[in-house]
OpenMM code with the backbone's topology and positions (N, CA, C; nanometers):
from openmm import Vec3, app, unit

residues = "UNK UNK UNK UNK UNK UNK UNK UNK UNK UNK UNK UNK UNK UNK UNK UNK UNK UNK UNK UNK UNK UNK UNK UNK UNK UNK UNK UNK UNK UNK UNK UNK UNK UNK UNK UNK UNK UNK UNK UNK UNK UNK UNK UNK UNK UNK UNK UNK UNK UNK UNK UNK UNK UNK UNK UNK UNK UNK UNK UNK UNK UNK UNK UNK UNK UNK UNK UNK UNK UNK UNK UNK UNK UNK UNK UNK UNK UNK UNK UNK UNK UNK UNK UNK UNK UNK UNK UNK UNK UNK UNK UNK UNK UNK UNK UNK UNK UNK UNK UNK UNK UNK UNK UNK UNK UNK UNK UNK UNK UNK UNK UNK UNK UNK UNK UNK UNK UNK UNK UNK UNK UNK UNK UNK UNK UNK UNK UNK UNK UNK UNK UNK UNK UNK UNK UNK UNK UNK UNK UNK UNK UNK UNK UNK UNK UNK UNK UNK UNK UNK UNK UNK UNK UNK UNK UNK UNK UNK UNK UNK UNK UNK UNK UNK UNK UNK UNK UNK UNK UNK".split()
positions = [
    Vec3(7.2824, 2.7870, 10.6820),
    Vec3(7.3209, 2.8964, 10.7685),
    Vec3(7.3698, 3.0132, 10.6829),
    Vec3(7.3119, 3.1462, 10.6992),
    Vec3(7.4073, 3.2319, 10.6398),
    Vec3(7.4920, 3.2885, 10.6949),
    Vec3(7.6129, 3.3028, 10.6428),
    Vec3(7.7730, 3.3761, 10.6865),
    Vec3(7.7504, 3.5511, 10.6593),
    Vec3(7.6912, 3.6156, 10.7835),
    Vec3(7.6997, 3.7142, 10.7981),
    Vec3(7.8060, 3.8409, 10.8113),
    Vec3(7.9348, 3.7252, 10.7815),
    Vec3(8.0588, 3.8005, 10.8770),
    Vec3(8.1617, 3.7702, 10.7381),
    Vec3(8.1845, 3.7602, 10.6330),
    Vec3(8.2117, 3.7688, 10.5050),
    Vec3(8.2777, 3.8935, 10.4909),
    Vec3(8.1483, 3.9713, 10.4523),
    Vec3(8.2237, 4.0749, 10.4274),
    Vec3(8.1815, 4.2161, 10.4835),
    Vec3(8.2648, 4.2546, 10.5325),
    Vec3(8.2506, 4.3505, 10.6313),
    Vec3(8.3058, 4.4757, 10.6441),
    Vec3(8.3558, 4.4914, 10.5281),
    Vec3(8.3780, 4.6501, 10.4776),
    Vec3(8.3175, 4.7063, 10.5167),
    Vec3(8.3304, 4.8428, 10.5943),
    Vec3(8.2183, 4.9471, 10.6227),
    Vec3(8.2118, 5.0202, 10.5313),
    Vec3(8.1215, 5.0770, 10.5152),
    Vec3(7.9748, 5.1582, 10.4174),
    Vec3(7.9676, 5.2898, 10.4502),
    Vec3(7.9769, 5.4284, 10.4617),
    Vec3(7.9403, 5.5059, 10.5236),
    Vec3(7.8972, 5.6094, 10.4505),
    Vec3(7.7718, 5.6633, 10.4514),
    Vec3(7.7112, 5.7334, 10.3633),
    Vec3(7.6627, 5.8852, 10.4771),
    Vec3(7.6941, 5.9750, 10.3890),
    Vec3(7.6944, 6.0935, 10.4373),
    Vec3(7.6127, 6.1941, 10.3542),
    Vec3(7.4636, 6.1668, 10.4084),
    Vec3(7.3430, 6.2681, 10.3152),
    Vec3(7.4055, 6.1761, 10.1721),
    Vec3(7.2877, 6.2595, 10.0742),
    Vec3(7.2662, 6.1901, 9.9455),
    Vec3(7.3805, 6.2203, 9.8224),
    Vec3(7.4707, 6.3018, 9.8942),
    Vec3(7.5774, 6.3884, 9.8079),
    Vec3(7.7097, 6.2980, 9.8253),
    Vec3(7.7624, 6.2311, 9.7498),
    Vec3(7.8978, 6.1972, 9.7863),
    Vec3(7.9790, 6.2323, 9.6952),
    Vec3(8.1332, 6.2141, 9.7131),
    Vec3(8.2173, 6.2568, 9.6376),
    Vec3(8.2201, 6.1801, 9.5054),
    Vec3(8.2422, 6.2521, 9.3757),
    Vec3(8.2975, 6.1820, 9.2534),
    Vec3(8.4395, 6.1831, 9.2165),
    Vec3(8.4490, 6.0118, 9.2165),
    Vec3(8.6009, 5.9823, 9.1945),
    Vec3(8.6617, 6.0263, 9.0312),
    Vec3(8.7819, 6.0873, 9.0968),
    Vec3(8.8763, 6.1867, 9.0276),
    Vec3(9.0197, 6.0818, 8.9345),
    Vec3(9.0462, 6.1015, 8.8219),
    Vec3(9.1632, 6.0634, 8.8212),
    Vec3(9.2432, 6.2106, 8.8065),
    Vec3(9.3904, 6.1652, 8.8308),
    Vec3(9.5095, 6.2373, 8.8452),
    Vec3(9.4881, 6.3593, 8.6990),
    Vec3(9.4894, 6.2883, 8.5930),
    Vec3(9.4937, 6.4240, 8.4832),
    Vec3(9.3585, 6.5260, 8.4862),
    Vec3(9.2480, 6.4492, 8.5205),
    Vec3(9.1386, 6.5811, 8.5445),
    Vec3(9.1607, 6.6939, 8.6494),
    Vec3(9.1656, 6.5948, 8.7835),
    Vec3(9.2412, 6.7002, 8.8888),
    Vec3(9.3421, 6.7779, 8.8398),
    Vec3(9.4461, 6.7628, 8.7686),
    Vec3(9.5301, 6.8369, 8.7478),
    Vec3(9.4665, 7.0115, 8.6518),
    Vec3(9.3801, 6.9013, 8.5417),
    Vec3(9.2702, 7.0491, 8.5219),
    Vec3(9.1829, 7.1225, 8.5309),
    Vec3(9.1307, 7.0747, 8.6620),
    Vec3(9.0848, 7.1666, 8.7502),
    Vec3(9.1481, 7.2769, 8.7834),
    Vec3(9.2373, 7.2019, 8.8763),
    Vec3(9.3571, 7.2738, 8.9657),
    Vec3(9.4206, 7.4016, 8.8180),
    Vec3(9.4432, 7.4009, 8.7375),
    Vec3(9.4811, 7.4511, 8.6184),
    Vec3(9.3941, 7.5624, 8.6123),
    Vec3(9.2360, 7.5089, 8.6203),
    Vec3(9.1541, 7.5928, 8.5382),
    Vec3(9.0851, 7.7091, 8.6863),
    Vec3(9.1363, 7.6659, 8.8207),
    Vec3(9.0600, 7.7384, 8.8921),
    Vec3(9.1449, 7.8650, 8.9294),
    Vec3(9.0534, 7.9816, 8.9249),
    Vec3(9.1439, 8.1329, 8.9468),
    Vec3(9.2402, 8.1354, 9.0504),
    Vec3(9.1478, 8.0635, 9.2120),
    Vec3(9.2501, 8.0963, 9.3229),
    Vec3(9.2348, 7.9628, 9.4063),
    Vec3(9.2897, 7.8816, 9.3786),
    Vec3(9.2580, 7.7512, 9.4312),
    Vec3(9.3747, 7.7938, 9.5896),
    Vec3(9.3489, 7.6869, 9.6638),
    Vec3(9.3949, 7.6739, 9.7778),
    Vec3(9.4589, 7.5120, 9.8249),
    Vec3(9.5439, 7.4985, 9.7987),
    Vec3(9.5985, 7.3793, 9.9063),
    Vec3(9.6002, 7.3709, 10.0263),
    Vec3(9.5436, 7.2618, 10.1163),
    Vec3(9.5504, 7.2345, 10.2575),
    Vec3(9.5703, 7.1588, 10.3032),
    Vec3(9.6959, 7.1312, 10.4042),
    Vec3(9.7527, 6.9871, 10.4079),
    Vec3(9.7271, 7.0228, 10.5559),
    Vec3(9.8044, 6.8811, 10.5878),
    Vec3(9.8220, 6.8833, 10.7975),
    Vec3(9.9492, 6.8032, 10.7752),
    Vec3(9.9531, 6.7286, 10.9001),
    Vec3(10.1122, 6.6927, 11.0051),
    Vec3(10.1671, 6.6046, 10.8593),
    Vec3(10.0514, 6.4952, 10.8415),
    Vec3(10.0981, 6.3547, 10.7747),
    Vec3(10.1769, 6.4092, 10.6262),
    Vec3(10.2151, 6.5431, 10.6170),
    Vec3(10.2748, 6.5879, 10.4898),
    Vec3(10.4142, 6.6123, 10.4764),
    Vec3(10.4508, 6.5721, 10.6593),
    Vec3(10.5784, 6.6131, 10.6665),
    Vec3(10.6433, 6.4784, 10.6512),
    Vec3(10.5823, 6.3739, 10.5244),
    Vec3(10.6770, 6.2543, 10.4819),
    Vec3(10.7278, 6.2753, 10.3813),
    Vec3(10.8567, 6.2169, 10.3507),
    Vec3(10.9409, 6.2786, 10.2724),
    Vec3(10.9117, 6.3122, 10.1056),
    Vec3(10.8515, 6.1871, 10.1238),
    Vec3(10.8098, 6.1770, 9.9690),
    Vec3(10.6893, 6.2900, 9.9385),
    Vec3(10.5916, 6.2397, 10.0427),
    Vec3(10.4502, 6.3437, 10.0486),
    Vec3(10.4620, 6.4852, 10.0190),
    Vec3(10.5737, 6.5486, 10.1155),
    Vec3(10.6147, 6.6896, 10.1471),
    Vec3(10.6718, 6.7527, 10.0323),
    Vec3(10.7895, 6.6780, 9.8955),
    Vec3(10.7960, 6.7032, 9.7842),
    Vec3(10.7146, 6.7149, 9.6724),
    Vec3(10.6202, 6.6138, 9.6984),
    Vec3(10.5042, 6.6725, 9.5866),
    Vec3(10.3777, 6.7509, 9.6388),
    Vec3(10.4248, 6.7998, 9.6812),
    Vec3(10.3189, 6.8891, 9.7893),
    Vec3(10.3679, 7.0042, 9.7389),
    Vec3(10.5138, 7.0507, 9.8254),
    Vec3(10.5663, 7.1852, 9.7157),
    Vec3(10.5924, 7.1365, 9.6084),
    Vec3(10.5711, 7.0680, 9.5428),
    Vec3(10.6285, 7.0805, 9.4061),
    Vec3(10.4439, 7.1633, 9.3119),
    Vec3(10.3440, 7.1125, 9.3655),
    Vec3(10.2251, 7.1433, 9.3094),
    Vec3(10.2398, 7.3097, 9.3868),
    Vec3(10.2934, 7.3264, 9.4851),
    Vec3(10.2414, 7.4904, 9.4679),
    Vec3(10.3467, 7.5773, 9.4313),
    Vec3(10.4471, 7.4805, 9.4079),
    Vec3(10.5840, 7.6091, 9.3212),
    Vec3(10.5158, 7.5578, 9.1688),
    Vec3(10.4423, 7.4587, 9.1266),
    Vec3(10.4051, 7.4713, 9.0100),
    Vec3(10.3198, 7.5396, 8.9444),
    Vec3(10.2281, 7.5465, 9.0323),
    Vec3(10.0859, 7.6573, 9.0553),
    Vec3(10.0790, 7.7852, 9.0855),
    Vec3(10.1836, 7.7871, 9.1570),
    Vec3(10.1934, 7.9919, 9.2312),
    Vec3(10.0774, 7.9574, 9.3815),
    Vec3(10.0700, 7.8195, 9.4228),
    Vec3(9.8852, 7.8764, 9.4827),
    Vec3(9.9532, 7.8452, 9.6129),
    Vec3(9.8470, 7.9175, 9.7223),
    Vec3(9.8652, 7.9569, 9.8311),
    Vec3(9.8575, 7.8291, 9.9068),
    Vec3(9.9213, 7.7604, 9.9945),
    Vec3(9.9255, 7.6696, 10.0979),
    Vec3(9.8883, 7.6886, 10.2684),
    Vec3(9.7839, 7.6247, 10.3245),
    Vec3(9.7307, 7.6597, 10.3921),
    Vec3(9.7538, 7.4697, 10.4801),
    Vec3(9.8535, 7.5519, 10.6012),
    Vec3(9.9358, 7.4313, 10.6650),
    Vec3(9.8961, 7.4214, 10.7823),
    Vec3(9.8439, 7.3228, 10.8012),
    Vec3(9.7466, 7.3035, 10.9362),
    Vec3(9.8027, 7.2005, 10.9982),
    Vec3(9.8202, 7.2197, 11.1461),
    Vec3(9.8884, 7.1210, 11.2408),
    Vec3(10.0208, 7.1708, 11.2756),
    Vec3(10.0817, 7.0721, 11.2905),
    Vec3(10.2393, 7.1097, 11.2487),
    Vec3(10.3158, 7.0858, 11.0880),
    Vec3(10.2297, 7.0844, 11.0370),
    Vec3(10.2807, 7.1145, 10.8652),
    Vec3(10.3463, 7.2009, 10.8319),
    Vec3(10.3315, 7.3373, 10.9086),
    Vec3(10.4069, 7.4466, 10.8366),
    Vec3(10.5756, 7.4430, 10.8497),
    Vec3(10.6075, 7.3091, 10.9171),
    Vec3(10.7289, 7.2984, 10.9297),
    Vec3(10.8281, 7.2733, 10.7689),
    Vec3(10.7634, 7.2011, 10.7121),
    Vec3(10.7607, 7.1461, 10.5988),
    Vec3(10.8204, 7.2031, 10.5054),
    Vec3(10.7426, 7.3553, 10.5066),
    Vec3(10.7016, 7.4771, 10.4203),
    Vec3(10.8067, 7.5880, 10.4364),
    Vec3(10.8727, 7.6057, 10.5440),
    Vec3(10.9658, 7.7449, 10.6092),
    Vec3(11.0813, 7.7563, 10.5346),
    Vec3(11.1439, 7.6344, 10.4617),
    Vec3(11.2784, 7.7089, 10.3717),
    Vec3(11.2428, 7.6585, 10.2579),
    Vec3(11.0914, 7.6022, 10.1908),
    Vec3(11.0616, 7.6136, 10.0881),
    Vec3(11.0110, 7.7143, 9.9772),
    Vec3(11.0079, 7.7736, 9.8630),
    Vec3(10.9786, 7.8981, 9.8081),
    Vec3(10.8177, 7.8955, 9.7750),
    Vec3(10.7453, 7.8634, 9.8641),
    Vec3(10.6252, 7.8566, 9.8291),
    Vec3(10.5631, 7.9794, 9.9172),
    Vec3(10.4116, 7.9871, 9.8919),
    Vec3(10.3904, 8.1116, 10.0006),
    Vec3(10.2644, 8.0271, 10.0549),
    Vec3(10.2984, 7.9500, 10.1882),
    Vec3(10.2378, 7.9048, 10.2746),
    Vec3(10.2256, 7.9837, 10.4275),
    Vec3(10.0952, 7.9623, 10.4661),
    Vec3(10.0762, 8.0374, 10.6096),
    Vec3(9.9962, 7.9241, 10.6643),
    Vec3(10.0402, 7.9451, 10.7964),
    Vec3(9.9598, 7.8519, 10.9570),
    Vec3(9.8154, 7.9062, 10.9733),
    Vec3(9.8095, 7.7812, 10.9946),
    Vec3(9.6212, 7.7793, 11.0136),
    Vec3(9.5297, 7.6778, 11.0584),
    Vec3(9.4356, 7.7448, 11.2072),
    Vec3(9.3665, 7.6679, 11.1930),
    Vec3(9.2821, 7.5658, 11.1349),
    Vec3(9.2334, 7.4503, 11.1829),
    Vec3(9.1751, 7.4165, 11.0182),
    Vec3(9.0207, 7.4586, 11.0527),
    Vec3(8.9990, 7.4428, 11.2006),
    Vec3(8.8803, 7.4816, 11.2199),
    Vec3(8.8490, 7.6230, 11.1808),
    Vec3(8.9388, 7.7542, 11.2172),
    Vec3(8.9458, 7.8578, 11.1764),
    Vec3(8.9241, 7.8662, 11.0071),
    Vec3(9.0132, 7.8222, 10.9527),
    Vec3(8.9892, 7.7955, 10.8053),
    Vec3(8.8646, 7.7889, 10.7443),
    Vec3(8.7728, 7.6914, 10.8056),
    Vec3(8.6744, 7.6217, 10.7950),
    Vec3(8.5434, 7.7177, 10.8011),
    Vec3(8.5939, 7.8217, 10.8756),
    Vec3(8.4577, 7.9476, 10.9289),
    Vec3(8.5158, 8.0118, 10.8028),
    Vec3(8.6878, 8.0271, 10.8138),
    Vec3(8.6695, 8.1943, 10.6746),
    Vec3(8.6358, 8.1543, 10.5454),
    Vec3(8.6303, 8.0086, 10.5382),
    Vec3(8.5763, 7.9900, 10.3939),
    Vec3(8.4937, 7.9707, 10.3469),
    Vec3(8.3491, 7.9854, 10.4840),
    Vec3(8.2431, 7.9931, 10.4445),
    Vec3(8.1443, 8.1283, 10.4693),
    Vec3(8.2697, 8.2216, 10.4907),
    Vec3(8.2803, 8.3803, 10.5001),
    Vec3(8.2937, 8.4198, 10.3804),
    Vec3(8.1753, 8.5089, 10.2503),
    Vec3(8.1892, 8.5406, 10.1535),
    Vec3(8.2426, 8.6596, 10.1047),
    Vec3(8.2485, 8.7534, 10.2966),
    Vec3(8.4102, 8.8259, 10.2689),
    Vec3(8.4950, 8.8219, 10.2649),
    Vec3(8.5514, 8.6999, 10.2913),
    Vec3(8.6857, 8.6819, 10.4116),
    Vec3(8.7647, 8.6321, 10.2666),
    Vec3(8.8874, 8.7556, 10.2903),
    Vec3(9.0125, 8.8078, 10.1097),
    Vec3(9.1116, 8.7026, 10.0929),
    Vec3(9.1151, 8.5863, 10.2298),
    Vec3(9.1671, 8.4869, 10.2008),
    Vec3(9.3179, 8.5169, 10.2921),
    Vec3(9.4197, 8.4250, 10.3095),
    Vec3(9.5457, 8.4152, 10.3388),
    Vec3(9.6140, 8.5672, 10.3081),
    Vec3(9.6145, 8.5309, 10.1803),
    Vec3(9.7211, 8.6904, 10.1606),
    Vec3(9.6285, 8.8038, 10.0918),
    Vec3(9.5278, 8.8148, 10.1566),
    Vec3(9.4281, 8.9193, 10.1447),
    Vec3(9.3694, 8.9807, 9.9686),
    Vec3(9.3855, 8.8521, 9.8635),
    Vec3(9.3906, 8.8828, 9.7218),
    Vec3(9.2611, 8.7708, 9.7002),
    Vec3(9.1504, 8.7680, 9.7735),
    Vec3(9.0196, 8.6906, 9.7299),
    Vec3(9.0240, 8.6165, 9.7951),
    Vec3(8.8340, 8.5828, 9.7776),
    Vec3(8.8230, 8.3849, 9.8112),
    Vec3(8.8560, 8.3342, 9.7235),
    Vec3(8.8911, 8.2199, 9.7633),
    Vec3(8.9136, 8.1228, 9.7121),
    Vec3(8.8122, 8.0351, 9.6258),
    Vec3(8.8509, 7.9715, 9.5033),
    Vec3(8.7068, 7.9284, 9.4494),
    Vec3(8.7547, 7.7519, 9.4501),
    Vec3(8.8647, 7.6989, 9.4644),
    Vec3(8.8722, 7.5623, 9.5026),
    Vec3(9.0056, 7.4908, 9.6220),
    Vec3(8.9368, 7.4260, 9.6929),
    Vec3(8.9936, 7.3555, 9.8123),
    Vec3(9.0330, 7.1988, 9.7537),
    Vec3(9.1882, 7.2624, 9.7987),
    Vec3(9.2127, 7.0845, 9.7594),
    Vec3(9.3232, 7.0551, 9.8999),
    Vec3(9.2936, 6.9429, 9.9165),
    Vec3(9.2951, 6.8656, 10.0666),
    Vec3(9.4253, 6.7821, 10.0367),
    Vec3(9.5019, 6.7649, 10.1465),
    Vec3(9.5669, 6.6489, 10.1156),
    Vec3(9.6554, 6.6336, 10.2831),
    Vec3(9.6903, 6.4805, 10.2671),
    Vec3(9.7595, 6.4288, 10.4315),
    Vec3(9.6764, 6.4876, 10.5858),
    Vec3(9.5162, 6.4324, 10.5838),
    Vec3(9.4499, 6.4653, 10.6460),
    Vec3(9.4379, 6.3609, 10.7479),
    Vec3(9.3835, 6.3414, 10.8326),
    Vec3(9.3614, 6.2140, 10.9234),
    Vec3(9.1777, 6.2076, 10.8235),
    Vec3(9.1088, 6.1378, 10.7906),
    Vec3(9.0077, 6.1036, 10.7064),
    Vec3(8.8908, 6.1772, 10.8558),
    Vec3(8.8551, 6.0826, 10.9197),
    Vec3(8.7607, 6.1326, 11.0273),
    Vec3(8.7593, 6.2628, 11.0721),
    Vec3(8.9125, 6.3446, 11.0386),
    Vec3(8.9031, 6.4752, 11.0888),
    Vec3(8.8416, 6.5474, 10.9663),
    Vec3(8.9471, 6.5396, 10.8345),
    Vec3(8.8714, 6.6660, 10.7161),
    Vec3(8.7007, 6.6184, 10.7007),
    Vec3(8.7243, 6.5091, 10.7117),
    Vec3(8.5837, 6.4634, 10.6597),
    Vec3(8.4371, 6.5857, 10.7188),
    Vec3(8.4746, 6.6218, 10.8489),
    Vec3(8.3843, 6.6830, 10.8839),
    Vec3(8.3826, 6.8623, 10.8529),
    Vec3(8.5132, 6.8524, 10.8254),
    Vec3(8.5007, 7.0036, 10.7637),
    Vec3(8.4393, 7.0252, 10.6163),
    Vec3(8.4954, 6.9304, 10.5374),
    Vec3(8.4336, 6.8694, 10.3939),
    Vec3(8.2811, 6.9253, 10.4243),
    Vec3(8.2284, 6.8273, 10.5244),
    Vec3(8.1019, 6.8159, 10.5506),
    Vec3(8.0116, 6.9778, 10.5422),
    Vec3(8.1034, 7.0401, 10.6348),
    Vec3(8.0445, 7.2065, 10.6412),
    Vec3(8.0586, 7.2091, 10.5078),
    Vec3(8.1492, 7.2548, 10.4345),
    Vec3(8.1891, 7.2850, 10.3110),
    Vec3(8.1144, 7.2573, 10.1845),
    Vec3(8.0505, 7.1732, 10.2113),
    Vec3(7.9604, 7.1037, 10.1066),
    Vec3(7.8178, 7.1567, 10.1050),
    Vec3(7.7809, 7.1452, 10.2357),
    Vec3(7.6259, 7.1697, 10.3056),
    Vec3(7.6534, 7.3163, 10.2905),
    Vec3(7.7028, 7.4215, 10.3515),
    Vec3(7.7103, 7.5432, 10.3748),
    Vec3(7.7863, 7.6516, 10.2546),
    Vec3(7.8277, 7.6345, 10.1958),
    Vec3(7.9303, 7.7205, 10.0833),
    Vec3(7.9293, 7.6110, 9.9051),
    Vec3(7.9321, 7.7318, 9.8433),
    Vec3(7.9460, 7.6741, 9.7094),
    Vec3(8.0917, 7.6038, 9.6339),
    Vec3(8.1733, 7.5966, 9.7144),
    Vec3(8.3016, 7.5949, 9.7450),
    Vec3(8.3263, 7.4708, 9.6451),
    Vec3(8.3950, 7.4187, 9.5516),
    Vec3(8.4478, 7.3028, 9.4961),
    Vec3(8.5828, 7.2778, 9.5837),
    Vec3(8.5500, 7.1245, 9.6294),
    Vec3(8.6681, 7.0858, 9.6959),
    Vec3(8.7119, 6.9356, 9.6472),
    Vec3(8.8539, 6.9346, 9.6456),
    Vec3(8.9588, 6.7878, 9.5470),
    Vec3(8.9797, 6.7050, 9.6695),
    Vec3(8.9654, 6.6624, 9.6970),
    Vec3(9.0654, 6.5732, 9.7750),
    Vec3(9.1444, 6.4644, 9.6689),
    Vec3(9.3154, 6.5141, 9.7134),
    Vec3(9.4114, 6.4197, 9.6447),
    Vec3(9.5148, 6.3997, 9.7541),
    Vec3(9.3832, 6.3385, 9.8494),
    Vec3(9.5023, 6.2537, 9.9708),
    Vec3(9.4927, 6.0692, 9.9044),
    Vec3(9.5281, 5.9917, 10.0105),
    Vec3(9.5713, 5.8419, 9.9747),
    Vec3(9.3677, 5.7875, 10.0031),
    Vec3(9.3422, 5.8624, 10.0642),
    Vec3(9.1574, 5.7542, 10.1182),
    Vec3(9.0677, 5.8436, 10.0681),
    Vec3(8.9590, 5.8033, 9.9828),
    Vec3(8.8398, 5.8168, 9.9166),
    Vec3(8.7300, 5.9545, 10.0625),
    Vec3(8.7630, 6.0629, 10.0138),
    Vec3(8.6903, 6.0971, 10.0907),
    Vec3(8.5370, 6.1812, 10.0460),
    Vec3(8.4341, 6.1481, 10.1108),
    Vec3(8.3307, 6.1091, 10.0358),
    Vec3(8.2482, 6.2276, 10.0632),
    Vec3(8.2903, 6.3427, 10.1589),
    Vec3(8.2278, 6.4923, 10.1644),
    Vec3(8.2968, 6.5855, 10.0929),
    Vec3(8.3964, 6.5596, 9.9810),
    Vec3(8.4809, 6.6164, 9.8904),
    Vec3(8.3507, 6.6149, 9.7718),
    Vec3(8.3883, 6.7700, 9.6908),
    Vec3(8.2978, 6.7404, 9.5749),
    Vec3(8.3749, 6.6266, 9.4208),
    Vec3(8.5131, 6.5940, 9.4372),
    Vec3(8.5663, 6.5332, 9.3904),
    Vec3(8.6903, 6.4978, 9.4610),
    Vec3(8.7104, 6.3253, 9.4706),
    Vec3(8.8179, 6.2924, 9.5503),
    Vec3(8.8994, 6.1445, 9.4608),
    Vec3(9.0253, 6.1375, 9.4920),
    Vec3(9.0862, 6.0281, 9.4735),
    Vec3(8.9912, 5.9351, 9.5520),
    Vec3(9.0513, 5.7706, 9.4701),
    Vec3(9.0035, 5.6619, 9.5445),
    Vec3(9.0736, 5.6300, 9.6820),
    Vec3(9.0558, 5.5122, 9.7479),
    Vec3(9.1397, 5.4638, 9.8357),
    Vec3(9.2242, 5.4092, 9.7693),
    Vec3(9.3681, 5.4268, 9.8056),
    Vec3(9.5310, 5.4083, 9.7087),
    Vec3(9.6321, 5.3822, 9.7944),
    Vec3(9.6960, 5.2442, 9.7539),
    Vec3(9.7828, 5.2115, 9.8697),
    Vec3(9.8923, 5.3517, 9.8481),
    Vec3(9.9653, 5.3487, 9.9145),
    Vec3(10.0938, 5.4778, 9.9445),
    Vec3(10.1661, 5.4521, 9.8209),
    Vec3(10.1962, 5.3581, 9.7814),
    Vec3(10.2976, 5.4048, 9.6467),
    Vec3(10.2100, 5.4485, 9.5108),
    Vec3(10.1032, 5.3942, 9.5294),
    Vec3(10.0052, 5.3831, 9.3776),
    Vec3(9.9599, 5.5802, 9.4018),
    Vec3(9.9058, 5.6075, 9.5551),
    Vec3(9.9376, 5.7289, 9.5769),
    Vec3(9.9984, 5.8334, 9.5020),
    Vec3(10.1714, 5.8121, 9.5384),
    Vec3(10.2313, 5.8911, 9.5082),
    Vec3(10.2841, 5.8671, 9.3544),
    Vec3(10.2182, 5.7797, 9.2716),
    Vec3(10.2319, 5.7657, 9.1482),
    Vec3(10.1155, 5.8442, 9.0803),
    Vec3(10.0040, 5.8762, 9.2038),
    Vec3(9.9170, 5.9485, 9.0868),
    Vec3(9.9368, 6.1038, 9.1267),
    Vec3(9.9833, 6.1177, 9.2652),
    Vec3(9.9857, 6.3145, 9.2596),
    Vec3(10.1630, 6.3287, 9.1368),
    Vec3(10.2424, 6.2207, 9.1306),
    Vec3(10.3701, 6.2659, 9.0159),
    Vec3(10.2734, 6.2711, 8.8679),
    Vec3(10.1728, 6.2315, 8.8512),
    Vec3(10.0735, 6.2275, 8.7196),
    Vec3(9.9969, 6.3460, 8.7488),
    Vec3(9.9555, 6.3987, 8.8424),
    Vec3(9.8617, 6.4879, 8.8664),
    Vec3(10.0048, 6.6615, 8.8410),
    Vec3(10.0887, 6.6180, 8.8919),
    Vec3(10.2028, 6.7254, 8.8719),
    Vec3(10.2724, 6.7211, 8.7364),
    Vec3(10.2566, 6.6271, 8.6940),
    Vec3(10.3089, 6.6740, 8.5630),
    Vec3(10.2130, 6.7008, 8.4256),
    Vec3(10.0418, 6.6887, 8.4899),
    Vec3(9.9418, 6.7412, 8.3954),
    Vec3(9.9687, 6.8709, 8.4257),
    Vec3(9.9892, 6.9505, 8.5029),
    Vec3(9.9980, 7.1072, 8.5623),
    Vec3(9.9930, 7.1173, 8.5027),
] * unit.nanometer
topology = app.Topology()
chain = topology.addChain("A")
for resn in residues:
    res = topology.addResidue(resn, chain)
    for name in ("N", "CA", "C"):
        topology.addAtom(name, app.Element.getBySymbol(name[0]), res)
């Protein structure tokens, strides 16, 4: 008899393009090497631990935070320069090759993702990839595979052991 039911990990392949897995010190020089990168988080950032190395990468960076959901709560007595935003909205101006960005000083040339629900960015990823030349990080906790480079899947502490490695390559 064969045991069909073993193993049952799902598989999910999205067109022939998937993401290449990132460790913490390359991401970090990326993020380093790109002119106007962009951070974009949502709700799941307002955990305690999450929400500190979150600002800590854009008071380290100078880079603009783009807080979707109720995230921007996070952000209001922190010294970072974060603004509210759709993500769907987001999602159109960044594949707008006019559109000067948040604080009206360019596009943006890299998207990095983080505390997303997976099924939701995944599909913006998706535009992003197919439609715009856009380099995008994902350095949330799950492997997301319409990112042009993403972390693996990482339990929560191994997580937040690699964005404190990814923050102190800055």
């Amino acid at each position: 008899m064969v045991d069909t039911i073993k193993n049952i990990k799902v598989y999910t392949t999205y067109g022939t393009k998937s993401a290449k897995p990132v460790q913490p010190k390359i991401s970090a020089k990326l993020i380093s090497k790109a002119k106007r990168p962009l951070l974009v988080v949502s709700s799941a950032v307002l955990d305690e631990e999450l929400l500190k190395r979150a600002v800590s990468i854009a008071k380290k960076t100078g880079m603009q935070v783009a807080a979707t959901s109720t995230s921007i709560k996070g952000f209001l007595n922190e010294d970072v320069k974060a603004k509210y935003i759709n993500i769907h909205a987001l999602a159109t101006y960044l594949g707008d090759v006019d559109w000067t960005g948040l604080d009206g000083e360019g596009h943006y040339d890299l998207i990095i993702v983080l505390a997303h629900k997976k099924y939701y960015i995944n599909q913006v990823l998706s535009g992003l990839k197919n439609f715009t030349d856009l380099t995008t990080l994902s350095i949330d906790r799950h492997y997301l595979q319409n990112a042009s480079m993403s972390f693996g899947n990482l339990k929560p502490e191994t997580h937040l052991e690699a964005l404190d490695e990814l923050i102190e390559n800055l």
